[in-house]
MARVOPA-335746 format. One record per atom (N, C-alpha, C): atom name; x negated, y, z negated; residue number from 1; chain; residue in three letters. Coordinates in steps of 0.1 Angstrom, whole numbers, plus 5000, padded with zeros to 4 digits. Example, Ala and Ser with C-alpha at 12.3 -4.5 7.8 and 13.67 -1.06 7.14 Angstrom:
[node N; [4868; 4943; 4922]; 1; A; ALA]
[node CA; [4877; 4955; 4922]; 1; A; ALA]
[node C; [4868; 4967; 4922]; 1; A; ALA]
[node N; [4872; 4978; 4929]; 2; A; SER]
[node CA; [4863; 4989; 4929]; 2; A; SER]
[node C; [4871; 5000; 4921]; 2; A; SER]
This chain:
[node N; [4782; 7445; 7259]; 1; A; UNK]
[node CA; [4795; 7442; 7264]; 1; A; UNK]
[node C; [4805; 7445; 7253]; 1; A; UNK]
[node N; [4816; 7452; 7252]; 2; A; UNK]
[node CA; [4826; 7456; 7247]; 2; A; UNK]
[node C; [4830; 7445; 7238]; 2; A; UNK]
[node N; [4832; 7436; 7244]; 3; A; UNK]
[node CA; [4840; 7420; 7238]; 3; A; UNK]
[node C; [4833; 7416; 7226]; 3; A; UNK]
[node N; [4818; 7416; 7231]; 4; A; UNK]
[node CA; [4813; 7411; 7217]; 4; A; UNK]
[node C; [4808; 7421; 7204]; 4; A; UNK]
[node N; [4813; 7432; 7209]; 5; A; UNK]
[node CA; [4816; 7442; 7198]; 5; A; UNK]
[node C; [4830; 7439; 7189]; 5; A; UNK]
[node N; [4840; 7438; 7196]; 6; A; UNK]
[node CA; [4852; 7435; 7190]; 6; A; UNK]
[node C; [4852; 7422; 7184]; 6; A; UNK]
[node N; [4841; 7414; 7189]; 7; A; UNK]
[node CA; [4843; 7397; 7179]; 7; A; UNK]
[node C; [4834; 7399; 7165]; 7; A; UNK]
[node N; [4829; 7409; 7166]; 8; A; UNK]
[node CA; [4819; 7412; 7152]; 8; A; UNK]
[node C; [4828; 7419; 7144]; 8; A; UNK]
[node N; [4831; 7433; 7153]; 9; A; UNK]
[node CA; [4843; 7440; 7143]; 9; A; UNK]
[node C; [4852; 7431; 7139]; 9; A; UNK]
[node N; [4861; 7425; 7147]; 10; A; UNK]
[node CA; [4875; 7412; 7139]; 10; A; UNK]
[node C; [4868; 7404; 7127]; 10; A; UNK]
[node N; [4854; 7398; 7132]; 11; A; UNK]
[node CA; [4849; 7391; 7119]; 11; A; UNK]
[node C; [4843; 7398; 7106]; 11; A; UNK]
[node N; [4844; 7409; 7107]; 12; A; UNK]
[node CA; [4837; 7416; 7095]; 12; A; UNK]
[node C; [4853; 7422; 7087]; 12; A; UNK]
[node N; [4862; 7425; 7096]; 13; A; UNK]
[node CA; [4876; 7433; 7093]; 13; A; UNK]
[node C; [4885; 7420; 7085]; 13; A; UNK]
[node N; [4881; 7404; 7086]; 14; A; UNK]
[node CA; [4888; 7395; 7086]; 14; A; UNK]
[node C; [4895; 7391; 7093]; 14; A; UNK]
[node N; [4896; 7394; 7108]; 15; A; UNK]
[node CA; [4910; 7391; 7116]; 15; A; UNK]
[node C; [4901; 7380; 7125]; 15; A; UNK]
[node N; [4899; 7365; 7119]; 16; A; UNK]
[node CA; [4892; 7357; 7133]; 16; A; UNK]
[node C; [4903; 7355; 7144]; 16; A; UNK]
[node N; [4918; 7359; 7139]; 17; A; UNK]
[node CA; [4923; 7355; 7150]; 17; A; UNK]
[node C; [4919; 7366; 7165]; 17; A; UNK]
[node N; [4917; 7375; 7165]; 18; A; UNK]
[node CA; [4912; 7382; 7169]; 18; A; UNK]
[node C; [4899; 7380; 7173]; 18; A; UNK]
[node N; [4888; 7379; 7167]; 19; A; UNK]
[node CA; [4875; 7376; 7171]; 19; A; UNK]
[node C; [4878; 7361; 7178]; 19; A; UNK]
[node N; [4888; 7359; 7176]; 20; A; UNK]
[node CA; [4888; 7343; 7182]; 20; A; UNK]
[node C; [4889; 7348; 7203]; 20; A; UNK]
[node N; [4902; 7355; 7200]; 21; A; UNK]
[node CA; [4908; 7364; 7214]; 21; A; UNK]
[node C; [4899; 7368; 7222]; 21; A; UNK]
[node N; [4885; 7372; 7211]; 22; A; UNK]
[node CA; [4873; 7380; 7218]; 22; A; UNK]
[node C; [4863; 7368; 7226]; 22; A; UNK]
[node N; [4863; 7363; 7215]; 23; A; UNK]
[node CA; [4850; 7350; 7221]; 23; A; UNK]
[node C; [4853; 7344; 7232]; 23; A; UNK]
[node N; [4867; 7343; 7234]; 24; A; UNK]
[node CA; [4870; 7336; 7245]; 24; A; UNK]
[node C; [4872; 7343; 7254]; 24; A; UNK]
[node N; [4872; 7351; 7255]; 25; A; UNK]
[node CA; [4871; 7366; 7271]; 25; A; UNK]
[node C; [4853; 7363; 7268]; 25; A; UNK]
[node N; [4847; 7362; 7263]; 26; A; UNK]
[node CA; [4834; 7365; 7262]; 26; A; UNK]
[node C; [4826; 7352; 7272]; 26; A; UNK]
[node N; [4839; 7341; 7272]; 27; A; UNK]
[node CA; [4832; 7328; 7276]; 27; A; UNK]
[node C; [4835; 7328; 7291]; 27; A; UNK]
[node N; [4847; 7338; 7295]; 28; A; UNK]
[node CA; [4847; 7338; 7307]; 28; A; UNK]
[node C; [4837; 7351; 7316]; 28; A; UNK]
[node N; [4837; 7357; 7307]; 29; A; UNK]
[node CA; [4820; 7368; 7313]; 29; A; UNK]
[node C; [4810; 7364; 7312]; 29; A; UNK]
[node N; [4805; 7353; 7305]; 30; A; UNK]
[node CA; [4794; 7350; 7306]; 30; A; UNK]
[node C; [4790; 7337; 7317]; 30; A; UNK]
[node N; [4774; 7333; 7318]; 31; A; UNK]
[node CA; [4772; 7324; 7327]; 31; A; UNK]
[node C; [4761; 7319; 7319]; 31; A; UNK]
[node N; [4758; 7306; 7323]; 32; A; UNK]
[node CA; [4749; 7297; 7318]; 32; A; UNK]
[node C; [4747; 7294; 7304]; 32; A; UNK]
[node N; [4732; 7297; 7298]; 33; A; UNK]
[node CA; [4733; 7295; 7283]; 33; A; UNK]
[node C; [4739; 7298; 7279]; 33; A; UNK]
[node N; [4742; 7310; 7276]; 34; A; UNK]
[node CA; [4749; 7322; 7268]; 34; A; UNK]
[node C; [4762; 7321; 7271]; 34; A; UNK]
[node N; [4773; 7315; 7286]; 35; A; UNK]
[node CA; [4785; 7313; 7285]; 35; A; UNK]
[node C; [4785; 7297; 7277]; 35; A; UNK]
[node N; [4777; 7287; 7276]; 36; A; UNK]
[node CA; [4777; 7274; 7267]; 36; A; UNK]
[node C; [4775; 7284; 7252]; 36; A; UNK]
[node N; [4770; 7291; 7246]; 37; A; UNK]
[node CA; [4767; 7296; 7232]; 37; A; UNK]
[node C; [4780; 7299; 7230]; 37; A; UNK]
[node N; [4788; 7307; 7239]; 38; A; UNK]
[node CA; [4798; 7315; 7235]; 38; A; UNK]
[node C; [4810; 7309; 7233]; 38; A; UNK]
[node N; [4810; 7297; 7244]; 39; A; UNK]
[node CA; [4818; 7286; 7245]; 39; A; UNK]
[node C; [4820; 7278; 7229]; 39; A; UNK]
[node N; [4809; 7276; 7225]; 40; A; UNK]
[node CA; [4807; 7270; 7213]; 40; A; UNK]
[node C; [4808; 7278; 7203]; 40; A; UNK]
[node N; [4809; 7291; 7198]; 41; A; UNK]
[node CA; [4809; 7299; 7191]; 41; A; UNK]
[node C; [4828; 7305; 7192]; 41; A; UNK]
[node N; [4834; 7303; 7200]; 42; A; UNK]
[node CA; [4845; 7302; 7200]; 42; A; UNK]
[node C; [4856; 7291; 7198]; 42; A; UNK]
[node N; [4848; 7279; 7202]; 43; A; UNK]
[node CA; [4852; 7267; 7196]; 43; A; UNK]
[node C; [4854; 7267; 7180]; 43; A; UNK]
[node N; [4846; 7272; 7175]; 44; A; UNK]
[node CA; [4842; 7273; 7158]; 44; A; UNK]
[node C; [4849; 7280; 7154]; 44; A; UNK]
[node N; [4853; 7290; 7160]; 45; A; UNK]
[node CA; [4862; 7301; 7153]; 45; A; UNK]
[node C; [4876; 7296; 7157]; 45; A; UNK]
[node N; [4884; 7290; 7167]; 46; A; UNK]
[node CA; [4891; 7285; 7170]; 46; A; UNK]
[node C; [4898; 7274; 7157]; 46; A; UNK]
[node N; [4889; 7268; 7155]; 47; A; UNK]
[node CA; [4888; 7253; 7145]; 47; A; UNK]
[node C; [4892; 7260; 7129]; 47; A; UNK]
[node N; [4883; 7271; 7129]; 48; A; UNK]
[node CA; [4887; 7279; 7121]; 48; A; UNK]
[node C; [4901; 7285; 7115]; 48; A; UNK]
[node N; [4908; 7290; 7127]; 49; A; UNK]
[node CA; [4918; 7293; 7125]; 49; A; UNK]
[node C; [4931; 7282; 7131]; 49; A; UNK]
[node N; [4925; 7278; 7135]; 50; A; UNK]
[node CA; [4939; 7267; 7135]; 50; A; UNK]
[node C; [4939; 7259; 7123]; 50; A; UNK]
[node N; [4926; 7254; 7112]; 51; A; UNK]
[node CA; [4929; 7250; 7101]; 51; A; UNK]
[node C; [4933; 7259; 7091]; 51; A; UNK]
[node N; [4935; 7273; 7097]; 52; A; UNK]
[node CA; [4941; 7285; 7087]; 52; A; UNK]
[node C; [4927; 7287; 7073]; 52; A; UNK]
[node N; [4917; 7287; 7078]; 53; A; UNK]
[node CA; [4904; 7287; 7071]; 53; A; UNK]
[node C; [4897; 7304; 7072]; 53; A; UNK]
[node N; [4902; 7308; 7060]; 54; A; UNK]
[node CA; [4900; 7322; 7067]; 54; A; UNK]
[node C; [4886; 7334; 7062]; 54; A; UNK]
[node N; [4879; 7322; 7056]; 55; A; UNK]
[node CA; [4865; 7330; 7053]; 55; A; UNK]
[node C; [4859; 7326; 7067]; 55; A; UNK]
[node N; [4848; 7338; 7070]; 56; A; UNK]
[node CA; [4838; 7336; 7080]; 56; A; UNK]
[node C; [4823; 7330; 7078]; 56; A; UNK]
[node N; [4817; 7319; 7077]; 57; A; UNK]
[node CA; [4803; 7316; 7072]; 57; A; UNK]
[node C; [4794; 7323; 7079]; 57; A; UNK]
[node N; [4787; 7326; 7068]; 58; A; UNK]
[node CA; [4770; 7332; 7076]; 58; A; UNK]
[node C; [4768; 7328; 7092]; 58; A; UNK]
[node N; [4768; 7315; 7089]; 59; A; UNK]
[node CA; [4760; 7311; 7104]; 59; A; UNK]
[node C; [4766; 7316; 7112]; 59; A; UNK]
[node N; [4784; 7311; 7114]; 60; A; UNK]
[node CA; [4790; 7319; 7130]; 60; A; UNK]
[node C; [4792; 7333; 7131]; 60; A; UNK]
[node N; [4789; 7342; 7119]; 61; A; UNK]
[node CA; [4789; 7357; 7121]; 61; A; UNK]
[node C; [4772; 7355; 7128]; 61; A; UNK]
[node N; [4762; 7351; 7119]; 62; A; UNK]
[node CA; [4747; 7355; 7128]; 62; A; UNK]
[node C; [4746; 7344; 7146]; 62; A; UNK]
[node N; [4756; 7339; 7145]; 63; A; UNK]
[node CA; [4748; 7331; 7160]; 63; A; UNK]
[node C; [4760; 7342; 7167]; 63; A; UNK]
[node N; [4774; 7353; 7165]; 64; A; UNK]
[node CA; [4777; 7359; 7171]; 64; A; UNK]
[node C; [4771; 7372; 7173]; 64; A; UNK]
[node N; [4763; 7379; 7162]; 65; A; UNK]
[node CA; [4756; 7388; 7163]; 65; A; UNK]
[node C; [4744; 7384; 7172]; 65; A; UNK]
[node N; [4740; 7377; 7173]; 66; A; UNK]
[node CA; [4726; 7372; 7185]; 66; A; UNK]
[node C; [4732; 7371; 7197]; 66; A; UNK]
[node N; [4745; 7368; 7198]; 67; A; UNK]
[node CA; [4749; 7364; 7213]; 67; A; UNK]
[node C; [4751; 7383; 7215]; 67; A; UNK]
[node N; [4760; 7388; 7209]; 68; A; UNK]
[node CA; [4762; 7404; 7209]; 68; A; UNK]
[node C; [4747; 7411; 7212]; 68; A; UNK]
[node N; [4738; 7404; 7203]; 69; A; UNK]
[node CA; [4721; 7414; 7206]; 69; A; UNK]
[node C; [4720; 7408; 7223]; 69; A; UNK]
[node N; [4720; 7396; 7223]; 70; A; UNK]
[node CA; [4715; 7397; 7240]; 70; A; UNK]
[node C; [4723; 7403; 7249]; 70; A; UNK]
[node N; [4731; 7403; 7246]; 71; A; UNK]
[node CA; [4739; 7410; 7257]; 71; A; UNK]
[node C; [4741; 7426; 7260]; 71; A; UNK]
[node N; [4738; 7430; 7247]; 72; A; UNK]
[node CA; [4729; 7441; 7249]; 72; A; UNK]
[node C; [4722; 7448; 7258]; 72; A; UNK]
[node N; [4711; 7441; 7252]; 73; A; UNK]
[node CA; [4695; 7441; 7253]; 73; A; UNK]
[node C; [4695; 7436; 7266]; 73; A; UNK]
[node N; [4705; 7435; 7275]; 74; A; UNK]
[node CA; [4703; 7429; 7290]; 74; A; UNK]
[node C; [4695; 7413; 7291]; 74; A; UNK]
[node N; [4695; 7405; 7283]; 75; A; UNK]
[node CA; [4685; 7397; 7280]; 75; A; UNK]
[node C; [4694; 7383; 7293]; 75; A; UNK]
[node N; [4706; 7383; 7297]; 76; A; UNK]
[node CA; [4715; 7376; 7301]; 76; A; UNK]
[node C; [4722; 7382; 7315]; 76; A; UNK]
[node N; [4728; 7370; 7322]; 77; A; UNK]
[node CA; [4732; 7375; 7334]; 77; A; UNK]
[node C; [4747; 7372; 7330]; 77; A; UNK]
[node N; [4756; 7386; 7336]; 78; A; UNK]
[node CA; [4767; 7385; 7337]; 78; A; UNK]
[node C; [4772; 7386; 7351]; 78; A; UNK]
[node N; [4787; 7384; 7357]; 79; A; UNK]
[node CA; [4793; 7380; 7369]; 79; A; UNK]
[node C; [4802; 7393; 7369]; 79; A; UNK]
């Protein structure tokens, strides 16, 4: 899916506000687990930038690259 390409690109380019824009289109395409992951992985980047915190930690760039691989890889149902 498109979206979670652009949340990886904004977080690698620096712009979470951006990958923030992304995550959250991402939460309304998704369903079940993966719209709860995404939910929460936007939450974090949100928190992020509203405290004007503008490094990205390891962990929410790799649990967004894993949500990006399944979505992929078809591994997920989208609506």
């Amino acid at each position: 899916m498109y979206c979670g390409d652009l949340v990886l690109m904004n977080f690698r380019t620096g712009d979470s506000a951006a990958a923030y824009m992304y995550a959250s289109d991402l939460v309304r395409y998704l369903e079940g687990d993966m719209q709860a992951s995404a939910r929460d992985l936007a939450d974090q980047i949100r928190v992020r930038v509203e405290n004007q915190i503008p490094a990205v930690p390891e962990e929410i760039l790799k649990k967004a690259e894993f949500i990006v691989h399944r979505i992929h890889y078809g591994e997920i149902d989208t609506f």
